[in-house]
C-alpha positions as CSV (number, residue, x, y, z in Angstrom):
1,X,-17.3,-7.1,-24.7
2,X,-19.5,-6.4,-27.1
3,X,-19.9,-9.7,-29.0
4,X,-20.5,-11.2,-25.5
5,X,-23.4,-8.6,-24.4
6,X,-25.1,-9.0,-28.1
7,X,-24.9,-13.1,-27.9
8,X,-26.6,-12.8,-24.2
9,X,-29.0,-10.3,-25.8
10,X,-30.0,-12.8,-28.4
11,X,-30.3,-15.3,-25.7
12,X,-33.0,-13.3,-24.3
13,X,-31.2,-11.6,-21.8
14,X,-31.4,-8.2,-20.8
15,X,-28.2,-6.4,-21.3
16,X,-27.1,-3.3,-21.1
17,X,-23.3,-2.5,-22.5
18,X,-21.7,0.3,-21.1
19,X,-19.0,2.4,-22.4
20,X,-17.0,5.8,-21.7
21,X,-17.1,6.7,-25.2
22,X,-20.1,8.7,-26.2
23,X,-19.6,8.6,-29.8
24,X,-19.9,4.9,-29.4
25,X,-22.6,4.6,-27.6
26,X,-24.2,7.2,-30.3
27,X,-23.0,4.9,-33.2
28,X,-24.3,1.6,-31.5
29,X,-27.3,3.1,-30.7
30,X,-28.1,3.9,-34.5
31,X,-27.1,0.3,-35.8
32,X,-23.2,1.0,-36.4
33,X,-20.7,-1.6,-34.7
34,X,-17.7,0.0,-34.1
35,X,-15.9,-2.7,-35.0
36,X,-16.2,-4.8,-37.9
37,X,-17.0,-8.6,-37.0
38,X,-19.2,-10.6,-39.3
39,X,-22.6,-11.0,-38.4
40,X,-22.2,-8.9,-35.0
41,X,-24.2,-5.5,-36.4
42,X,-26.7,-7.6,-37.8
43,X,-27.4,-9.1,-34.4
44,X,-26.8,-6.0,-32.6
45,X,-29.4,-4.0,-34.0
46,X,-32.1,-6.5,-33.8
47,X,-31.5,-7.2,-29.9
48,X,-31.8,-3.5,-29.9
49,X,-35.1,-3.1,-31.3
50,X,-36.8,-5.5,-28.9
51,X,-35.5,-4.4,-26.2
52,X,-33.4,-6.8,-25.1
53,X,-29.7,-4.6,-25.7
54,X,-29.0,-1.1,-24.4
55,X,-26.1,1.1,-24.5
56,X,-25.2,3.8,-22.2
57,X,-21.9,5.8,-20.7
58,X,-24.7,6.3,-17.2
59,X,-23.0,3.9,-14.9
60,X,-25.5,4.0,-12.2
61,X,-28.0,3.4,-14.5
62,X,-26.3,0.1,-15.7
63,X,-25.0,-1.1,-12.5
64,X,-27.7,-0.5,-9.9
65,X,-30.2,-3.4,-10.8
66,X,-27.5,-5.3,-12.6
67,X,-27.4,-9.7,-10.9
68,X,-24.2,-10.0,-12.9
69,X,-22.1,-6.9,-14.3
70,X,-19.2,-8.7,-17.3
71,X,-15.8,-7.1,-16.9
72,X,-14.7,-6.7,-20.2
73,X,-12.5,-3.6,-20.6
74,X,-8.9,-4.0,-22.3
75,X,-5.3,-5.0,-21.0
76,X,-3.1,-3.5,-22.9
77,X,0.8,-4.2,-22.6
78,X,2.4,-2.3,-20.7
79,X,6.5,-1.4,-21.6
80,X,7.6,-4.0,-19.4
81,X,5.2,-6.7,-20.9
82,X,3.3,-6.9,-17.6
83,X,-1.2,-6.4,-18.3
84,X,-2.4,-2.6,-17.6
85,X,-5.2,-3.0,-15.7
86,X,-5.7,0.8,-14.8
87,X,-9.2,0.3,-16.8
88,X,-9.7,-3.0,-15.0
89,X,-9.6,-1.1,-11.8
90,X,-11.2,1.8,-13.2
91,X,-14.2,-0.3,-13.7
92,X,-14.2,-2.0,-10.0
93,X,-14.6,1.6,-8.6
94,X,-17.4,2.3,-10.7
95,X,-19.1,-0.7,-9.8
96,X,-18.6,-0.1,-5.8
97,X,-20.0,3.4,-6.3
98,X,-23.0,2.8,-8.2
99,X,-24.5,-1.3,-7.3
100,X,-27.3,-1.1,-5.0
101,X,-28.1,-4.8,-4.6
102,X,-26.2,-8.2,-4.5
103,X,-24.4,-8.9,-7.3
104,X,-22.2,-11.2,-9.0
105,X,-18.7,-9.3,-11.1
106,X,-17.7,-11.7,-13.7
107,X,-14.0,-10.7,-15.4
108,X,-13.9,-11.6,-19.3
109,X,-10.9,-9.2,-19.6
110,X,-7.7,-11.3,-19.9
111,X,-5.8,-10.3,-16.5
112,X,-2.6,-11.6,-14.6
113,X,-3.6,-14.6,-11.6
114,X,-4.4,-13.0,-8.5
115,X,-6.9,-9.9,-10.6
116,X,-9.9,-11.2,-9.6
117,X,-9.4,-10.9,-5.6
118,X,-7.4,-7.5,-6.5
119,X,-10.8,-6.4,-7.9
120,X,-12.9,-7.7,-5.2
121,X,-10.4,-5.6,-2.9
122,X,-11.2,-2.4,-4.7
123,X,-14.9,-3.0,-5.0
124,X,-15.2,-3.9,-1.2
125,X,-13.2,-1.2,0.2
126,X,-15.2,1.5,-1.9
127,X,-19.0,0.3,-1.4
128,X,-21.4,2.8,-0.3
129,X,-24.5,0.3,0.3
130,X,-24.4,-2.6,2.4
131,X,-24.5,-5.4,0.3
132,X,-22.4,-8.6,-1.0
133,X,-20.2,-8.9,-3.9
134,X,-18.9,-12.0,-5.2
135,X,-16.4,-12.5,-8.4
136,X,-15.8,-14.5,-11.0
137,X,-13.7,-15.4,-13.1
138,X,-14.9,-16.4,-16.8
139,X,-12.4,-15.8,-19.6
140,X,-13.2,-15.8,-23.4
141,X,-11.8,-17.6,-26.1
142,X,-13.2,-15.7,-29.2
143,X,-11.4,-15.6,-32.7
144,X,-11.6,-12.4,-34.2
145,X,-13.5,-12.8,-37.4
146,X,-15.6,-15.9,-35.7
147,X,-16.5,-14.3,-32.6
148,X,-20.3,-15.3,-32.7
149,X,-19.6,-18.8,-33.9
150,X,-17.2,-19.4,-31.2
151,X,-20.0,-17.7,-28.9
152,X,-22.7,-20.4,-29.4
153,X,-20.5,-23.4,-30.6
154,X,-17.6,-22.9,-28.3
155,X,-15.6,-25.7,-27.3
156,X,-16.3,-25.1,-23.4
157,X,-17.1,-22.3,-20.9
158,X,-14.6,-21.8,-18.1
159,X,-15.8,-20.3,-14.7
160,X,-13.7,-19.5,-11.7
161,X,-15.9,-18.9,-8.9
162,X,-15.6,-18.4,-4.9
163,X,-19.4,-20.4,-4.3
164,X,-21.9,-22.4,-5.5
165,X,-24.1,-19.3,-5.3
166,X,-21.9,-17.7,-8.1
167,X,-21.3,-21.1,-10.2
168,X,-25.7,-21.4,-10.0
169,X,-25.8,-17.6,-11.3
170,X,-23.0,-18.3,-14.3
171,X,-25.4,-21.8,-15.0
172,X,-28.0,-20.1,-15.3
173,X,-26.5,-17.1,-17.6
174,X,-25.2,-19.9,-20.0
175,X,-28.0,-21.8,-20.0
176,X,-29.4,-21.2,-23.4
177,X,-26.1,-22.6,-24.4
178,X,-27.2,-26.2,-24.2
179,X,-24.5,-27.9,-25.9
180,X,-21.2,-26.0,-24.7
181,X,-20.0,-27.8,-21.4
182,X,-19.3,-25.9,-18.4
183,X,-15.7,-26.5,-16.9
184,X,-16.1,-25.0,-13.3
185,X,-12.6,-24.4,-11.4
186,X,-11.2,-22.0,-9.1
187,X,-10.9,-18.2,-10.0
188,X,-7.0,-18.2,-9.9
189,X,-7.1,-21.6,-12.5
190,X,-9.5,-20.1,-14.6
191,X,-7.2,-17.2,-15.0
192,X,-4.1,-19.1,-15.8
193,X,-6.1,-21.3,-18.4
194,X,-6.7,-18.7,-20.5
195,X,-3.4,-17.3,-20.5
196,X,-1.5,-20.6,-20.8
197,X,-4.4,-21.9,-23.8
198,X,-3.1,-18.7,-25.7
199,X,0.5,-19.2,-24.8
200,X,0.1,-22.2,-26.2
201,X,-1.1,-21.8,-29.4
202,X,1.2,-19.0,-30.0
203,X,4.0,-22.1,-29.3
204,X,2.1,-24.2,-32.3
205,X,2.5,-21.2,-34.3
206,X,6.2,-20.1,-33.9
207,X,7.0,-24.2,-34.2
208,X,5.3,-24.8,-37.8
209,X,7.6,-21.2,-38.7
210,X,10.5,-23.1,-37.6
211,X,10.0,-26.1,-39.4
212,X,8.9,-23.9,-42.4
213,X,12.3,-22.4,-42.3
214,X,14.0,-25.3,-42.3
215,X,11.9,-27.2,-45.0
216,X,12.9,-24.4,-47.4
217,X,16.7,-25.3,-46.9
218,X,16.3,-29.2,-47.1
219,X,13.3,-28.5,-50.5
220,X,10.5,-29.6,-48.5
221,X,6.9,-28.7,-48.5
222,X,6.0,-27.1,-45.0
223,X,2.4,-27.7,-46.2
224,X,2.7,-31.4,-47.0
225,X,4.7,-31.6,-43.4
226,X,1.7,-30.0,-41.6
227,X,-0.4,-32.1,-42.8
228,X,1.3,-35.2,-42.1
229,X,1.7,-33.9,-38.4
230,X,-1.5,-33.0,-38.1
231,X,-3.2,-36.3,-38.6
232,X,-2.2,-37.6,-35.6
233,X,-5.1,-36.7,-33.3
234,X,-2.6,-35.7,-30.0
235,X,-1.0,-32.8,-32.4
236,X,-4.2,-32.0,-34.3
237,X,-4.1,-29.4,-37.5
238,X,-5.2,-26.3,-36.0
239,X,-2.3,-23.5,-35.9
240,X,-0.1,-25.3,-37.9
241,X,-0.2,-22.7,-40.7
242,X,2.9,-21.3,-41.6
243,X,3.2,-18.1,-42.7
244,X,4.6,-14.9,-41.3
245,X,3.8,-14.9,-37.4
246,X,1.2,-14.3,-35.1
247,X,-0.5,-10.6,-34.7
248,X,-3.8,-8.9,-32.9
249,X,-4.9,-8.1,-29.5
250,X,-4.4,-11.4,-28.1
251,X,-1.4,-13.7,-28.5
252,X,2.0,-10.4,-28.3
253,X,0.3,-9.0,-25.2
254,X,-0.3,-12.4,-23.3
255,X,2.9,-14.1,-24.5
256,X,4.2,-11.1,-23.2
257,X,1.9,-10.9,-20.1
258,X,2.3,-14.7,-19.2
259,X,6.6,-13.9,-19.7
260,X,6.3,-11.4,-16.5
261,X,3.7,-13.5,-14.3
262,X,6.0,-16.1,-14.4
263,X,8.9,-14.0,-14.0
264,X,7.0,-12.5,-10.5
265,X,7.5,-16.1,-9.1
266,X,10.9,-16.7,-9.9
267,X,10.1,-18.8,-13.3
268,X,12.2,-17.8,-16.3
269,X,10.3,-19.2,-18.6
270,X,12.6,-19.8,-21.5
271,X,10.3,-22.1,-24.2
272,X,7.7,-18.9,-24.0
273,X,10.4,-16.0,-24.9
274,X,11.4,-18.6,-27.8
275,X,8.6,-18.5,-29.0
276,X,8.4,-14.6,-28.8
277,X,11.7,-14.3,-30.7
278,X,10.7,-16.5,-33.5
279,X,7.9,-14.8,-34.3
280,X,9.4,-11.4,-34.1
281,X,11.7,-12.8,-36.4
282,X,9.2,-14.7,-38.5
283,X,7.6,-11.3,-39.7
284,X,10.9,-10.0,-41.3
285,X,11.3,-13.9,-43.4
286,X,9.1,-12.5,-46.5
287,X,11.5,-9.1,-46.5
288,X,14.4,-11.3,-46.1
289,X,13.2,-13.2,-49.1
290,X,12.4,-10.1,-51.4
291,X,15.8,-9.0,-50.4
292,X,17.5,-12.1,-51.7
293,X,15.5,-12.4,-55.4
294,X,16.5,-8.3,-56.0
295,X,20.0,-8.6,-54.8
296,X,19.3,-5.9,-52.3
297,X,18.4,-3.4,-55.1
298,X,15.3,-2.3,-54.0
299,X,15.2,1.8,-53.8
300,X,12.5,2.9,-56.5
301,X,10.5,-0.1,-56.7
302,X,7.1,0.0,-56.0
303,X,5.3,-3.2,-54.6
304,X,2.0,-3.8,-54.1
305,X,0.6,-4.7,-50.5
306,X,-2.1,-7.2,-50.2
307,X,-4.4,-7.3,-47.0
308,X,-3.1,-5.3,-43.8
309,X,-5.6,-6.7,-40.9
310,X,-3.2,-8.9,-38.8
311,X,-6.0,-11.9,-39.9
312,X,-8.8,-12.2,-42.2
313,X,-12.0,-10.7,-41.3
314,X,-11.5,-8.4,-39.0
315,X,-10.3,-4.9,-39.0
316,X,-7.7,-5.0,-36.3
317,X,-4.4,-3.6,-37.3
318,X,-2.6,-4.4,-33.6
319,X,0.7,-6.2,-33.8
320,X,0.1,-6.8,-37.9
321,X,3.1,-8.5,-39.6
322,X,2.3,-5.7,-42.2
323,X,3.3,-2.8,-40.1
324,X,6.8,-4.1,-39.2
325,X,7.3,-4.9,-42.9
326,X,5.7,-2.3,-44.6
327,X,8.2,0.2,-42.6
328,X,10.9,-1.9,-43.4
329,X,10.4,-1.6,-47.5
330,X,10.2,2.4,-47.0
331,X,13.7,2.0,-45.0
332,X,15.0,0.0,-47.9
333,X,13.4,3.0,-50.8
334,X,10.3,1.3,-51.7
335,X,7.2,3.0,-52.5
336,X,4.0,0.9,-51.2
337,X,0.6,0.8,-52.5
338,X,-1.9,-1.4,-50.4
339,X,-5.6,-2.4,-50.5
340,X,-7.6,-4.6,-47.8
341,X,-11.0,-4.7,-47.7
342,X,-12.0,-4.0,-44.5
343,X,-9.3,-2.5,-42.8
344,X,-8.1,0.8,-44.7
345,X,-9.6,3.3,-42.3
346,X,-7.6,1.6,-38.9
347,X,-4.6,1.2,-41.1
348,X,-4.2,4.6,-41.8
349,X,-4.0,5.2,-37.8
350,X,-1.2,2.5,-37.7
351,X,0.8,2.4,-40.7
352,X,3.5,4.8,-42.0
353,X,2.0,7.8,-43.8
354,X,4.0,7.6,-46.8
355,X,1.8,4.2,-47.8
356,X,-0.9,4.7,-50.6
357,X,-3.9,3.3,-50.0
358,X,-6.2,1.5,-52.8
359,X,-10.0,0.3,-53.4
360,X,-9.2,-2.6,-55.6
361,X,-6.7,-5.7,-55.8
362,X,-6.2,-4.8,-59.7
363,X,-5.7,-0.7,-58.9
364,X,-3.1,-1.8,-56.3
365,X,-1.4,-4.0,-58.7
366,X,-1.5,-1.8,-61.5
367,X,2.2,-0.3,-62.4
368,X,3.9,-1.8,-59.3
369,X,6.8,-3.9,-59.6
370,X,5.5,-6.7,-57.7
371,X,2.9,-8.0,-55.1
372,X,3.2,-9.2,-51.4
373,X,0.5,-11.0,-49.8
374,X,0.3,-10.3,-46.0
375,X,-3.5,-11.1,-45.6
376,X,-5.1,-14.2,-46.3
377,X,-8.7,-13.0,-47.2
378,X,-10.6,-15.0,-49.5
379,X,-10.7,-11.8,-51.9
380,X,-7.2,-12.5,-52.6
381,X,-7.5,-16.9,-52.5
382,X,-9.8,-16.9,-55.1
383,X,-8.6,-14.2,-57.4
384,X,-7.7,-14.7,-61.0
385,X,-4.1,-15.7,-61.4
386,X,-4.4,-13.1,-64.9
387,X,-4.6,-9.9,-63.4
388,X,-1.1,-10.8,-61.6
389,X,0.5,-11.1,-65.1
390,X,-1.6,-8.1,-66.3
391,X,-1.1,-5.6,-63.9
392,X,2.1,-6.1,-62.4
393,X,5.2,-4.9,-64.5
394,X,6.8,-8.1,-63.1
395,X,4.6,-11.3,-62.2
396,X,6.6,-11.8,-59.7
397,X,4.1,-12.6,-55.9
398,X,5.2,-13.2,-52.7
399,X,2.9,-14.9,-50.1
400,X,3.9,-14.6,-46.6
401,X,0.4,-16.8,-45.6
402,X,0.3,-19.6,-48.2
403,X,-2.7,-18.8,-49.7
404,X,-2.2,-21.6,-53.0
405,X,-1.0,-24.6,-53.8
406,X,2.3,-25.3,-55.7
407,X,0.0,-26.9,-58.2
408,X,-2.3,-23.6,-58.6
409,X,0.8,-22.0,-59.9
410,X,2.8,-24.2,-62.6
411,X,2.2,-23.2,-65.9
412,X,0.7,-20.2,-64.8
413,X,4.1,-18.0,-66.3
414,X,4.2,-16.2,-62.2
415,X,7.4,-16.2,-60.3
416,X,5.2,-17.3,-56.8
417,X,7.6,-17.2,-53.4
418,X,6.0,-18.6,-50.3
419,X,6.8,-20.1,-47.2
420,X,8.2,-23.1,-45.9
421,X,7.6,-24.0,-49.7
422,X,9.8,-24.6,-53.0
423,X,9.8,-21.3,-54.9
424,X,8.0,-21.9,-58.6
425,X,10.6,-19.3,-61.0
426,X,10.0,-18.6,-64.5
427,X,13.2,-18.3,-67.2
428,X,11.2,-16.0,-69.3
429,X,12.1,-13.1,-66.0
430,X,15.4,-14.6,-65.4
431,X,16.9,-11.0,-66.9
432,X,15.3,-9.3,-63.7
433,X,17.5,-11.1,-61.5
């Protein structure tokens, strides 16, 4: 929500982003984004100086001269894997109490098919003035950690709408945005294409962890495979990275969420809840692995955690691989030490509190046995391959996200274990086997 009201802003828009959270609103208001995204504060507080952003918690004060008001409050995943939309509605009251003219109510929250008349229900059924709403339905497709870039260089805008009056409203809103397309549908389609377009790349994901598993028992190179796959434009490169699973906001929840819509028409939809399993299963391969090279004899060691955020530049801990295995190596006796260098403060809210946390690659290496990488920041691709036979009492690495080439590590006297990959082994650390 925020990315998208500070990209209008900088379009010259007048925006105003509301929130429940005063602190927030405080922070925002003084130049601090809540969350970290590159580029985003930057932007933010300029749009803020010249007018062109405001942030409030006053409702009324945002809604009442609003032409278009963005849904873009969160989903979370309920116990059953069905979308909460308790905020969703939450929001649609709030509109029908405090609009006082015509106005268009665009969702950009991810919600189940059928949400968008659901909230037209609400907000018609609790109007006080007599006026028209219409809805729409326009879902986002931002990466975490690119969320500008994919703002202004997106690959297409999808709007659902009810009437040309609507579709000329969303034109005109994306306007500035000469060189994205416009792909105008129905609200229920729009809906479902953003659920199946994540759905599917989740299925890219969990099938290059599949092959990576069984290029490791036939001595291929998952890497080499991907590639070789990936040049065939109908396939295509993107999210055929193997590594250990999928994580964030985005892909558990609406795997999940997409499992249960089908499930409310009868669908079982098996290919989808493979695709769940694998990568469930995908995120316990690297502990698997450090299982296998100690023979199980882990309790006392001390390894060193590299990166935490479920993907590079971001701070978002939700559904990281590193949670699930970071509680796993404290079951099995371990003693963790971990740095990433953005998301430190959020870990601390998700991981266990037994995990020490670090400023510095080096200070995190420095008498631990070995070194996991979980975190494929570019702090970590281009550091020096010394301080891992330096600090560590063992050069021994595990990377669960491929972040070197085979090559980058012969000679380099580094036991390296990846995935999908040959493992590179050293005889002079044979006698720690």
């Amino acid at each position: 929500g925020l990315v998208t009201g500070v990209c209008l802003a900088e379009v010259n828009h007048s925006v105003v982003c509301v929130d429940t959270n005063q602190n927030k609103i405080d922070l925002m208001k003084d130049g601090v984004s809540p969350i970290y995204e590159p580029g985003l504060e930057e932007m933010m507080g300029a749009n803020y100086k010249k007018g062109n952003l405001d942030f409030t918690t006053d409702h009324h004060q945002a809604f009442k001269d609003a032409d278009a008001i963005f849904i873009a409050v969160g989903t979370p995943q309920k116990s059953d894997g069905t979308a909460d939309l308790q905020y969703v509605e939450s929001v649609a009251k709030s509109i029908a109490a405090n609009v006082e003219k015509d106005t268009l109510v665009i969702t950009k929250s991810t919600v189940p098919v059928g949400t968008n008349k659901f909230i037209k229900n609400i907000i018609d059924e609790n109007l006080t003035q007599d006026i028209k709403i219409s809805i729409a339905s326009n879902p986002e497709f931002l990466r975490e950690g690119s969320a500008i870039s994919d703002t202004f260089c997106a690959d297409r805008i999808v709007v659902g709408v009810e009437d040309e009056r609507s579709f000329s409203l969303l034109k005109e809103i994306y306007r500035p945005f000469k060189n994205t397309p416009i792909y105008k549908t129905d609200v229920a389609s729009a809906e479902m294409i953003k659920y199946a377009s994540n759905a599917f790349l989740a299925t890219k994901i969990s099938f290059i962890n599949e092959i990576s598993n069984i290029c490791e028992k036939l001595g291929a190179n998952v890497i080499d495979v991907a590639r070789g796959m990936g040049m065939d434009n109908r396939i295509g490169l993107s999210f055929l990275n193997a590594g250990i699973g999928y994580g964030g906001s985005c892909f558990p929840k609406d795997t999940h969420a997409l499992v249960q819509i089908a499930g409310g028409v009868e669908h079982d939809f098996k290919l989808l809840k493979s695709v769940i399993e694998v990568n469930n299963n995908q995120q316990r391969v690297l502990i698997d692995k450090i299982k296998k090279r100690f023979n199980n004899d882990l309790a006392g060691k001390k390894v060193a955690m590299l990166g935490l955020a479920f993907k590079p530049n971001t701070d978002d801990m939700r559904e990281a691989a590193s949670i699930v295995i970071a509680n796993e190596l404290l079951e099995l006796g371990m003693s963790i030490k971990a740095y990433d260098p953005v998301a430190i403060s959020t870990a601390k809210e998700y991981m266990p509190n037994q995990v020490q946390y670090c400023d510095s690659i080096t200070q995190t290496l420095e008498e631990s046995d070995f070194a996991v990488i979980l975190t494929e920041w570019d702090e970590f691709k281009s550091m020096d391959f010394s301080i891992i036979r330096d600090y560590l009492k063992l050069p021994i690495l595990f990377d669960g996200r491929n972040c070197f080439e085979l090559s980058d590590l012969q000679n380099q006297n580094i036991e390296y274990h990846s995935i999908g990959r040959p493992s590179i082994k050293i005889n002079e650390y044979s006698h720690v086997n």
